[in-house]
C-alpha positions as CSV (number, residue, x, y, z in Angstrom):
1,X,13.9,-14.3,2.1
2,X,13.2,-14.3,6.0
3,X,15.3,-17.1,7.6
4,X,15.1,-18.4,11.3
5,X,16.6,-20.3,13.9
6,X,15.5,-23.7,14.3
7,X,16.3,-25.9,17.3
8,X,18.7,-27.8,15.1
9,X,20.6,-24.9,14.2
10,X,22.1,-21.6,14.8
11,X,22.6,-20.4,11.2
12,X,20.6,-19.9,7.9
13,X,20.2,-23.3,5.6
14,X,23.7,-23.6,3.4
15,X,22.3,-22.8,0.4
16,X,21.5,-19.5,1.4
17,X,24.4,-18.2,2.6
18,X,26.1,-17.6,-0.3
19,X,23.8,-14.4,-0.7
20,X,24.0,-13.3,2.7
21,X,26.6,-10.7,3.4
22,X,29.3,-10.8,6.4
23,X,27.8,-11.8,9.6
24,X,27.5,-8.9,11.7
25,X,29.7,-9.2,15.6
26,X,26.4,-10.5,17.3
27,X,24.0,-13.0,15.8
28,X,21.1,-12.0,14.0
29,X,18.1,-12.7,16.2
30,X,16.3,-15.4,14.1
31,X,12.8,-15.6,14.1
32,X,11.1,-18.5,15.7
33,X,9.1,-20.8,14.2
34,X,5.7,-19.2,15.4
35,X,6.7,-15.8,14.5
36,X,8.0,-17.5,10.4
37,X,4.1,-19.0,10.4
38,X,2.8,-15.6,11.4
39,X,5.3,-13.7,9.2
40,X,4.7,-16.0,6.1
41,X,0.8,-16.0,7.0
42,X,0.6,-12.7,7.0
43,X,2.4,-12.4,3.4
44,X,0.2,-14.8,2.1
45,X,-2.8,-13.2,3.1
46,X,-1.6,-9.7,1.6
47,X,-0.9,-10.9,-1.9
48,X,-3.9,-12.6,-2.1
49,X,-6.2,-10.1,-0.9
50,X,-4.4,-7.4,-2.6
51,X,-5.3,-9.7,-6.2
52,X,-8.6,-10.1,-5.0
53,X,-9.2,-6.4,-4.5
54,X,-7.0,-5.8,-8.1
55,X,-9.3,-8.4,-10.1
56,X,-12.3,-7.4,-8.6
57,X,-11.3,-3.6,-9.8
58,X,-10.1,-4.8,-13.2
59,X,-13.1,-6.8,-13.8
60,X,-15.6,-3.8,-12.6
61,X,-13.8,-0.5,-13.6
62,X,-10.6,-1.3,-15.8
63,X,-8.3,0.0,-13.3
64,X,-5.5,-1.8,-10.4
65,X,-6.3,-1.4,-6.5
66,X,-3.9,1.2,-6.3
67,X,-5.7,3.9,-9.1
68,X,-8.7,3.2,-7.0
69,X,-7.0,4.5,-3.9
70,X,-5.8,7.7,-5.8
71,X,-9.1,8.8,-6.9
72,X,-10.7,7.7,-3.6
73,X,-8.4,10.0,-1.7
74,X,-8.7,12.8,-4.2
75,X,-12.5,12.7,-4.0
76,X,-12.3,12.8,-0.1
77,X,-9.8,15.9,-0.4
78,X,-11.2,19.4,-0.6
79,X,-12.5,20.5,-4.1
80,X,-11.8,16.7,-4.4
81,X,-7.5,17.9,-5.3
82,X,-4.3,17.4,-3.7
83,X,-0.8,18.4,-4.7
84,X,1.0,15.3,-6.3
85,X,3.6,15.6,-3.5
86,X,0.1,14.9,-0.7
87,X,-0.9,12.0,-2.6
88,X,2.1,10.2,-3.2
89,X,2.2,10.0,0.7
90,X,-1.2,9.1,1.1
91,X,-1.2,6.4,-1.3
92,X,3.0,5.6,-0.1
93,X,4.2,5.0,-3.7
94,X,7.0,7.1,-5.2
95,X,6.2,10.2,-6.9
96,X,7.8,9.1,-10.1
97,X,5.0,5.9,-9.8
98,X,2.6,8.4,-9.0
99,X,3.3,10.3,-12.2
100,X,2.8,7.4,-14.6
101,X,-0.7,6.6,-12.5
102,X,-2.0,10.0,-12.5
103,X,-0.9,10.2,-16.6
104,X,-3.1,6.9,-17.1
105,X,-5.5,8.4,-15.0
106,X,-6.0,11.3,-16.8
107,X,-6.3,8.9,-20.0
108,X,-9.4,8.0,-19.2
109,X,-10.4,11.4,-18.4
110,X,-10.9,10.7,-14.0
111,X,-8.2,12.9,-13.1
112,X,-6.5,16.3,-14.5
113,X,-3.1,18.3,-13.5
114,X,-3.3,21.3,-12.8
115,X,0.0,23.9,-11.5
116,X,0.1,25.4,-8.6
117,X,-0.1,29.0,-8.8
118,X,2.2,29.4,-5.5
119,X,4.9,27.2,-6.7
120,X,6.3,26.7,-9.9
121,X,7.1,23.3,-9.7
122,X,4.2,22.1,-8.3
123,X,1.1,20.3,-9.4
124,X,-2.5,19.3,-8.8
125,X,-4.1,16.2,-9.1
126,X,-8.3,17.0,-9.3
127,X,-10.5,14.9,-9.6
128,X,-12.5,15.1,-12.7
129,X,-16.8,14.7,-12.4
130,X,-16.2,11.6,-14.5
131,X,-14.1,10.3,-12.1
132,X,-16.6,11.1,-9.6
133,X,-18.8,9.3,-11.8
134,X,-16.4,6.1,-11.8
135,X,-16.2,5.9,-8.4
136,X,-19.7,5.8,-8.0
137,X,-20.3,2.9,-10.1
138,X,-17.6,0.7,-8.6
139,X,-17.4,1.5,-4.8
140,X,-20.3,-0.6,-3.7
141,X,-18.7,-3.6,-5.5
142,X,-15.3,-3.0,-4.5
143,X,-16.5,-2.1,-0.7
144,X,-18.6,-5.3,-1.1
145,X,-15.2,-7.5,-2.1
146,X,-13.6,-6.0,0.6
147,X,-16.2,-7.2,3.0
148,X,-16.7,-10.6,1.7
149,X,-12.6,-10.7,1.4
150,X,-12.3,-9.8,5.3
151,X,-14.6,-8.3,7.4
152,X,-17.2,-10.9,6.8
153,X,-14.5,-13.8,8.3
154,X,-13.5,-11.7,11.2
155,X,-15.2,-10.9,14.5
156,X,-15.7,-7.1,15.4
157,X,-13.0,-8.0,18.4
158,X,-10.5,-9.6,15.7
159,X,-11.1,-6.0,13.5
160,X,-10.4,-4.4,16.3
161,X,-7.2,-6.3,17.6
162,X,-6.3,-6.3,13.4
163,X,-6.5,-2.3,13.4
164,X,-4.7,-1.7,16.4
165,X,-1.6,-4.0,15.1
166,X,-2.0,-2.7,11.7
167,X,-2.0,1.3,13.6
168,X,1.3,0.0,15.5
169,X,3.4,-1.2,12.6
170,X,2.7,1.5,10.1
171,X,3.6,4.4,12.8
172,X,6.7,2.2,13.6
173,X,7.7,2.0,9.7
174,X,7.3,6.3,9.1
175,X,10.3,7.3,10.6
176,X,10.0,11.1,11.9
177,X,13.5,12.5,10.8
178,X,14.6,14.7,8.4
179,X,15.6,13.4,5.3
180,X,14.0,9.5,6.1
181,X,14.4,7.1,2.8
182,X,10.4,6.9,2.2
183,X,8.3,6.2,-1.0
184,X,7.1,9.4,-1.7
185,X,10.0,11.5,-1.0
186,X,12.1,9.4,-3.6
């Protein structure tokens, strides 16, 4: 849980500090109260539209926000496949989540494996023409809920302030070492 400084104090509420570990030699820079609102508006508006976008899926195509996203980006990719490796970082899940969406996946007959003829150890995901077919029949609904969820309550200069912040924290949060702790390389 985010905490923050309020006027009337300079430390966490008591009941939380049983789970917070040694203070650190400086003090943590708290948030203030209009950065909490945004913070705690922003999660809000996340997990809500992230539901939204999972019913709508569910209730159209039988299949969570994120499976959408994986065979979106495969049928963008050329000859519509991507090594597994590729679209765990596109979609910035682990590969081991990636593994149990692609084996759902190719369930229902959207997607197929297939190994890499360079490496060993490697593996495609293609895109199947029935999942071709799938995406056809629920993008313009899904597209549509994603209008009516945001677009539709946001001016074109809020979208385009929205992207810009949106562009600044995801570069900030894919860190450019060797070896970085990230989603898809776990």
């Amino acid at each position: 849980m985010e905490y923050m400084n309020t006027a009337s104090t300079s430390a966490p509420p008591a009941s939380a500090t049983a789970s917070i570990p040694a203070a650190p030699a400086q003090e943590p820079r708290w948030l203030t109260d209009e950065q909490q609102r945004v913070w705690r508006t922003y999660l809000d508006a996340v997990t809500l539209l992230e539901d939204h976008l999972d019913r709508q899926l569910q209730r159209d195509a039988g299949m969570p926000h994120i499976y959408y996203g994986l065979l979106v980006k495969l049928a963008e990719s050329s000859h519509r496949r991507l090594r597994m490796t590729e679209l765990a970082m596109y979609a910035k899940i682990t590969r081991s989540r990636l593994s149990h969406a692609i084996a759902r996946l190719e369930k229902n007959g959207w997607v197929r494996r297939e190994d890499c003829p360079d490496d060993k150890r490697g593996q495609f995901a293609v895109l199947t023409d029935a999942g071709v077919e799938v995406l056809k029949q629920t993008a313009p609904g899904h597209v549509e809920a994603v209008r009516q969820a945001m677009f539709d309550r946001l001016t074109e200069e809020q979208q385009k302030a929205l992207g810009e912040i949106m562009r600044i924290v995801a570069e900030g949060l894919q860190p450019t070492e060797a070896g970085a702790d990230l989603p898809w390389l776990r």
